[in-house]
C-alpha positions as CSV (number, residue, x, y, z in Angstrom):
1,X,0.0,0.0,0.0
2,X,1.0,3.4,-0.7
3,X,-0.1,6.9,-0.1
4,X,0.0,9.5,-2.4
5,X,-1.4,12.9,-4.0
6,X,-4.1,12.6,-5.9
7,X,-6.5,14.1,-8.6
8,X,-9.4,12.3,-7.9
9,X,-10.1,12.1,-11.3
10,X,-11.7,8.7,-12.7
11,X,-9.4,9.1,-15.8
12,X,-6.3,8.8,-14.0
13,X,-7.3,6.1,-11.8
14,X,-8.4,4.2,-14.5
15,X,-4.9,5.0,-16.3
16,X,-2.9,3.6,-13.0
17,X,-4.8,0.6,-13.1
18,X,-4.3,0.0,-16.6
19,X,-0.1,0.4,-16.4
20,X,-0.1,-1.4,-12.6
21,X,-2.1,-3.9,-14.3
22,X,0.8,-3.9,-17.6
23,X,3.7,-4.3,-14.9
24,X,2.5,-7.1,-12.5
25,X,2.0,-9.4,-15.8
26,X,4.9,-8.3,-17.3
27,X,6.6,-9.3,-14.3
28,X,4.8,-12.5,-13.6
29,X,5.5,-13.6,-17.4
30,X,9.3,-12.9,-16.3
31,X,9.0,-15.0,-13.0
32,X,7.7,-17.4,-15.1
33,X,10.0,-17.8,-17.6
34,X,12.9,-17.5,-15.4
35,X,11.3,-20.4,-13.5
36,X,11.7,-22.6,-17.3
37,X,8.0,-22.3,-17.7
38,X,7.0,-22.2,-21.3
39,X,5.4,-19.2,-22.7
40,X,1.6,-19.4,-21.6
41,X,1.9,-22.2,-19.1
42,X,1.5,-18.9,-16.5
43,X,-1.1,-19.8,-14.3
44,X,-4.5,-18.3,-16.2
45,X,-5.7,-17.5,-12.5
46,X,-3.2,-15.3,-11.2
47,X,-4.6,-12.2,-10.3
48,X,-3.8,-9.0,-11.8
49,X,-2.3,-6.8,-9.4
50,X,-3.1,-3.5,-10.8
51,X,-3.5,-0.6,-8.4
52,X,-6.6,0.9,-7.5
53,X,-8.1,3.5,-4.9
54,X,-8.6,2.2,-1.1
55,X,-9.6,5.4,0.9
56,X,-8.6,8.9,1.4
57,X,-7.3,8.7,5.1
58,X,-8.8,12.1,7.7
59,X,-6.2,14.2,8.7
60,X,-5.3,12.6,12.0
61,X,-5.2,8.9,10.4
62,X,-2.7,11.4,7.9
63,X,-0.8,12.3,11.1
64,X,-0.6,9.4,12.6
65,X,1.1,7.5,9.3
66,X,3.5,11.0,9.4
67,X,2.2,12.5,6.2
68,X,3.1,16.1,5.8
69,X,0.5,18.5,4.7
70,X,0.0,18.7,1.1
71,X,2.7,21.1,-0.2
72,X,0.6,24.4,-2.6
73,X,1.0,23.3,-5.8
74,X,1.4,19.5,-5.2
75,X,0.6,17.6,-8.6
76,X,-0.7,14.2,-9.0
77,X,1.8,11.6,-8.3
78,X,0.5,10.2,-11.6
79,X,-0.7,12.5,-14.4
80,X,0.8,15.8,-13.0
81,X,-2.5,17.4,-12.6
82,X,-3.2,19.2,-9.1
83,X,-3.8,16.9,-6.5
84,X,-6.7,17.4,-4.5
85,X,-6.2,14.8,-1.7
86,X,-3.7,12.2,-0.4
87,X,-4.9,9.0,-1.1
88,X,-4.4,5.0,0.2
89,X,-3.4,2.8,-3.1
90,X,-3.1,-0.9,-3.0
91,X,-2.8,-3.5,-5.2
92,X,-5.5,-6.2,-6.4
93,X,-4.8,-9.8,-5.5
């Protein structure tokens, strides 16, 4: 899990999900194969492990993880916008 500043937009979380989801095959096809598994022999019901949106913690949950407040100006940590909130990210298993 992660926190991080966010947009809040749909877009972008559907973007992160979409690359997470790209990585975590990418590197289960690696595992695999450096494992001497033929191509496709993955297991077909691994999970995908792409990222998604969990919560957006209060202020003293914030405090008590020792997040800073969110600089003026801070961007998304993912498509640069402004962010609007800090955010709890995790990964689907």
């Amino acid at each position: 899990m992660a926190v991080a500043p966010w947009c809040t937009t749909v877009e972008c979380e559907e973007d992160v999900k979409k690359r997470s989801e790209a990585a975590s095959l990418a590197a289960a096809a690696a595992a695999s194969a450096a494992a001497g598994e033929a191509a496709g022999e993955a297991d077909e019901r691994a999970l995908s492990g792409a990222a998604k949106t969990l919560c957006m913690p209060f202020k003293e949950e914030l405090d008590k993880m020792g997040v800073p407040e969110m600089a003026e100006g801070a961007c998304c940590f993912a498509c640069e916008r402004a962010a609007v909130a800090f955010t709890l990210w995790g990964r689907s298993y």
